[in-house]
C-alpha positions in Angstrom: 197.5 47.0 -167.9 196.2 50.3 -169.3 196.2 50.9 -173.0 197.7 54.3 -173.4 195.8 56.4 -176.2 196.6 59.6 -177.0 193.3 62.0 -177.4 193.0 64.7 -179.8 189.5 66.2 -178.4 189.2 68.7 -181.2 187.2 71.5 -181.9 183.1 72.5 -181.8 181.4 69.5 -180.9 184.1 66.9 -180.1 185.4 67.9 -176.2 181.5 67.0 -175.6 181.4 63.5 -177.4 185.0 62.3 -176.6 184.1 62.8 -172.8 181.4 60.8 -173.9 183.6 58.1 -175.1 185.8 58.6 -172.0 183.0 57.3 -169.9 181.5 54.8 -171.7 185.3 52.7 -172.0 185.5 53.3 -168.2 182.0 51.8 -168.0 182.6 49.2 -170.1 186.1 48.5 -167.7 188.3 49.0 -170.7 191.6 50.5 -169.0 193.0 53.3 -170.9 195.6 55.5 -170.0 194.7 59.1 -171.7 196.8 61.6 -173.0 194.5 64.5 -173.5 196.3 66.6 -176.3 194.6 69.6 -178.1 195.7 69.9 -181.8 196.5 73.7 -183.4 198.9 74.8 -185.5 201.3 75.4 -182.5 201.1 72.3 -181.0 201.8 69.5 -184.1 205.0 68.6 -182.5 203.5 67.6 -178.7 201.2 65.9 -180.1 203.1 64.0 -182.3 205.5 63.3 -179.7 202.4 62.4 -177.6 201.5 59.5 -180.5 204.7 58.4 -181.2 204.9 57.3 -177.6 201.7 55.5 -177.6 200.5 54.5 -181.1 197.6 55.2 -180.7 195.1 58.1 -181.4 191.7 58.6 -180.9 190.5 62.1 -183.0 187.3 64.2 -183.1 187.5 66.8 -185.7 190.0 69.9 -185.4 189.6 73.0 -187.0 191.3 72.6 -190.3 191.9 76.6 -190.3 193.5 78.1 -193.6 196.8 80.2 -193.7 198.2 81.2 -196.5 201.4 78.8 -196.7 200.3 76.3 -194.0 198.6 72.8 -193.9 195.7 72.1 -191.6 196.7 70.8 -188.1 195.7 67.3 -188.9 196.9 67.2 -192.4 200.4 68.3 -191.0 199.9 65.9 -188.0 199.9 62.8 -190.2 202.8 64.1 -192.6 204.7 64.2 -189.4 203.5 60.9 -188.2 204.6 59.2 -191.6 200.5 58.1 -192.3 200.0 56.6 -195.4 196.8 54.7 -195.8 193.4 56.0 -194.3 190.5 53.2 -194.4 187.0 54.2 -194.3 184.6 50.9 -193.3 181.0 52.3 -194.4 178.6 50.4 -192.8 175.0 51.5 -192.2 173.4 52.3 -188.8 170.0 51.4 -187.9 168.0 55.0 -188.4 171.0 57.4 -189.8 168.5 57.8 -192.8 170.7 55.5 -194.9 169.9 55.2 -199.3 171.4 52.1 -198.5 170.9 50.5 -195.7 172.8 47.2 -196.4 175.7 49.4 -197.6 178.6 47.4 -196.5 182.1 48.5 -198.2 185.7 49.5 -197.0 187.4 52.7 -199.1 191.0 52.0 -199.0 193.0 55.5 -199.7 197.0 56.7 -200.3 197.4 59.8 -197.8 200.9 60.3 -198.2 201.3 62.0 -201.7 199.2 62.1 -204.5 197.7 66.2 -205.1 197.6 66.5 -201.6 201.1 66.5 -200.8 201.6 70.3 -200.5 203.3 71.1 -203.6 202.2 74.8 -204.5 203.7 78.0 -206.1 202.2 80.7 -207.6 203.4 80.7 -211.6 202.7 84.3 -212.5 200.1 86.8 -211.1 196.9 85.2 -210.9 198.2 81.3 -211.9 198.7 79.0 -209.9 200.2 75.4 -210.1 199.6 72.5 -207.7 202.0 69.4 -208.2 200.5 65.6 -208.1 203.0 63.4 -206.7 202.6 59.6 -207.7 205.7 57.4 -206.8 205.6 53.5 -207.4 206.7 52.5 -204.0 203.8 54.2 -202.4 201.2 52.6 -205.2 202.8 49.7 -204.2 202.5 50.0 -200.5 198.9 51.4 -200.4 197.8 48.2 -203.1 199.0 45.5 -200.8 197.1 47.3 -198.0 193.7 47.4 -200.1 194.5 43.2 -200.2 195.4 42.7 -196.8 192.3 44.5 -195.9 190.2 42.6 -198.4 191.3 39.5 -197.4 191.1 40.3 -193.1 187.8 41.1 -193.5 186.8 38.3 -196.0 186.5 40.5 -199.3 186.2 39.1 -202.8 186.9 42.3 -204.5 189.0 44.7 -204.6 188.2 47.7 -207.2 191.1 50.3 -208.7 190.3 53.2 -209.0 192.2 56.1 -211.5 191.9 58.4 -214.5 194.4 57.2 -216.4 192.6 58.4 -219.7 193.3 61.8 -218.9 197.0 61.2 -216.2 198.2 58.4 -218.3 201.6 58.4 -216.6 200.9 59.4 -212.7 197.5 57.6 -212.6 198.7 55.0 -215.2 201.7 54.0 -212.6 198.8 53.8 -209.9 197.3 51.1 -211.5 199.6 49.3 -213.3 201.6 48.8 -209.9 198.2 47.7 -208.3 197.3 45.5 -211.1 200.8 43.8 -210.8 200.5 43.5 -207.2 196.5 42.2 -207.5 198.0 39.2 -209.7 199.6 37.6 -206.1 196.2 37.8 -204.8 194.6 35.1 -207.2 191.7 34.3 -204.9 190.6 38.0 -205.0 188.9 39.4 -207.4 190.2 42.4 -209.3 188.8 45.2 -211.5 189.5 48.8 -212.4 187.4 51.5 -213.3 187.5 55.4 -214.0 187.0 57.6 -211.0 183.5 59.4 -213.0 182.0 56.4 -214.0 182.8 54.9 -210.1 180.5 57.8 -209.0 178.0 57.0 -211.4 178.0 53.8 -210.4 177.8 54.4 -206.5 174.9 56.1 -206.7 172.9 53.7 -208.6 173.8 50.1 -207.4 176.6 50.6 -204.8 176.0 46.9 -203.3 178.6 46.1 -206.4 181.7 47.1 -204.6 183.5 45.8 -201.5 187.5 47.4 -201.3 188.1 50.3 -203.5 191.3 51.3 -203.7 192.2 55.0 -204.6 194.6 57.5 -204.5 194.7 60.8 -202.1 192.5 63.7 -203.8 190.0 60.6 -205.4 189.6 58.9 -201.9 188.9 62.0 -200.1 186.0 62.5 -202.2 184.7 59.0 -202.8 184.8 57.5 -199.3 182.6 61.0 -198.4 180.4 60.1 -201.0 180.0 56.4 -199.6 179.2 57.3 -196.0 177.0 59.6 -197.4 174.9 56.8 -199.0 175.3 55.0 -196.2 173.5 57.2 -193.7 176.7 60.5 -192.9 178.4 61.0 -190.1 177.4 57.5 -188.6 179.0 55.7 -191.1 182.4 57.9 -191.7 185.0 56.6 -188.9 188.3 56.8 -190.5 191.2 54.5 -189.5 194.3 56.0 -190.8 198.2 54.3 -190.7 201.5 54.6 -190.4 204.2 52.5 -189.8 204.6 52.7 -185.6 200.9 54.7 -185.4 197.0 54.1 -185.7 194.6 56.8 -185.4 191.1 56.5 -185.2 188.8 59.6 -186.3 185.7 61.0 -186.7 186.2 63.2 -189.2 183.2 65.4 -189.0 181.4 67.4 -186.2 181.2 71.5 -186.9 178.3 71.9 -185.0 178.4 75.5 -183.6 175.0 75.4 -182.8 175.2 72.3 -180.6 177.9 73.1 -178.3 177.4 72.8 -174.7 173.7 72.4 -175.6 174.4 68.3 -174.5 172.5 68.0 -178.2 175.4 66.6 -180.1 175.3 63.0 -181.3 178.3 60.9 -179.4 177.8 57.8 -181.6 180.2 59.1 -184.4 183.0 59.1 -181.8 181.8 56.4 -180.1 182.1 54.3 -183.3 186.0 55.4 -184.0 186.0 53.8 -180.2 185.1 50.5 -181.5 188.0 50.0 -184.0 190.0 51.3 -181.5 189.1 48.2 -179.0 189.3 46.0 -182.0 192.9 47.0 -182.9 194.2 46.8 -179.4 192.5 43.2 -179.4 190.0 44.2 -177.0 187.2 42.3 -179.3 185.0 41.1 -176.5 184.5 44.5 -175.0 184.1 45.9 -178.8 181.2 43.3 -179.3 179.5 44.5 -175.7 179.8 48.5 -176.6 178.6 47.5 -180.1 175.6 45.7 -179.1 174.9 48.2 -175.9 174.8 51.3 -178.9 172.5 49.6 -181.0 170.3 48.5 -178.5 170.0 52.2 -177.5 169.4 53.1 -180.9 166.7 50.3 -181.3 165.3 51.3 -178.4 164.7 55.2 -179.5 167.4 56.8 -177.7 168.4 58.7 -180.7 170.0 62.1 -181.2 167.3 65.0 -183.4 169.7 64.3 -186.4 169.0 60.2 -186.0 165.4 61.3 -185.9 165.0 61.0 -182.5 164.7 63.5 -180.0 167.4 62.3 -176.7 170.0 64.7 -175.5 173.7 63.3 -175.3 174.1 62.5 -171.9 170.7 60.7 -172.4 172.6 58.3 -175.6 175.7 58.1 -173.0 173.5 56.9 -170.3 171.2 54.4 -172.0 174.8 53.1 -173.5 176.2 52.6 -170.7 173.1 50.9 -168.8 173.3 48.2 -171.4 176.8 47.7 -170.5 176.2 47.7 -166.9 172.9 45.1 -167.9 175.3 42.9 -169.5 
């Protein structure tokens, strides 16, 4: 039976690679029933319809547009959906120009609250105040998460991370309630650690960490500054969930100067493909499409920003040989 998937092809760059993705899963006989669904500020409501039906999203970027008074598409796409965690698995790609090339580390973050909940007014002329919303039963939530994800993927360590220096009651709830839930976890270990000195410490010796656990606004900018070590836009799929939904993103791809020039690097999306097939429990054609994109890769069919010098239908082609090889 056909998996059906609803596709968000976004904006720039993404219509080009998620065609891309299209025909690689046909190649690789992986059935999936798509339900193409642009995202804009009209159309929230279809597609969430569209993914309430099927569970299942597959996202290139979309235009996160500002209006005075209105979320980004996306942002207002998972507040609809109910989403609460987003997981970023950084692992490094052959040739993505990696600091780290053994970088191997999952960012676990709340999306449902926290600064980015949408609480703004304007105070008085020229002041504005933006509300940070911490609530326990979403600390809690987003905690076990960060240790069903450690121990899934066979993690030792799971690190907190806050300011509770400076927020000693919103951040000190966030981990306090993870530090209560860590304790039924005994075979994992725990630590905490300021949001500053966890930068500091990425940058220098990153190999330390395996699940971090953050809030909204701090996850945002920490599981950016991961992929970043860990080679960019190769290593920044983001799986985010809600209670009835998974979507599966690539979360960057403004490009203008690459559109319909057949320049644009597919692996991003093609990567957000592969936790797709391993969520469905399609893990044997997620190994094949796996080992058929780095054998391209190994073999020099590389994208200019992969230091290479192939087109993208030349990537989607020499993918889908391998496939076709076996």
């Amino acid at each position: 039976m056909a998996h059906a998937v609803t596709l968000i092809p976004g904006d720039w760059i993404g219509p080009e690679t998620c065609h891309v993705v299209q025909e690689v899963l046909a190649a690789a006989g992986v059935p999936i029933d798509w339900d193409v669904q642009p995202l804009t500020p009209t159309t929230v409501d279809k597609v969430a319809a569209s993914a309430r039906r099927t569970g299942l999203v597959l996202q290139a970027r979309v235009d996160a547009m500002r209006a005075s008074g209105r979320l980004p598409p996306t942002v207002e796409l998972r507040k609809r959906l109910g989403v609460w965690a987003g997981v970023r698995p950084v692992h490094a790609l052959p040739h993505s120009g990696a600091r780290f090339p053994d970088l191997d580390i999952y960012v676990v973050r709340e999306t449902s609250e926290d600064i980015y909940a949408g609480y703004e007014h304007e105070v008085t002329q020229g002041v504005y105040e933006a509300i940070k919303i911490t609530t326990e039963a979403a600390c809690e939530r987003i905690a076990r998460w960060a240790f069903y994800v450690a121990r899934k993927h066979g993690r030792k360590k799971v690190t907190i991370v806050h300011k509770s220096n400076i927020m000693k009651r919103s951040d000190g709830l966030f981990l306090h309630t993870a530090q209560r839930v860590a304790a039924e976890f005994p075979d994992i270990l725990t630590e905490e650690v300021i949001v500053d000195a966890l930068c500091m410490k990425l940058v220098t010796r990153p190999q330390q960490f395996d699940v971090i656990l953050t809030g909204n606004l701090f996850g945002d900018i920490v599981s950016d500054l991961v992929s970043g070590l860990a080679g960019g836009i190769t290593a920044s799929t983001t799986l985010s969930y809600g209670d009835e939904v998974a979507i599966f993103s690539n979360p960057h791809g403004r490009a203008e100067g690459l559109v319909g020039k057949d320049l644009a690097n597919p692996v991003p999306m093609l990567q957000a493909a592969l936790y797709l097939l391993r969520h469905i429990g399609l893990s044997e054609e997620q190994h094949r499409l796996e080992g058929a994109i780095l054998g391209a890769l190994h073999d020099g069919v590389r994208t200019r920003d992969m230091d290479g010098a192939a087109s993208t239908s030349q990537v989607r082609d020499a993918v889908i040989a391998r496939l076709r090889a076996g």
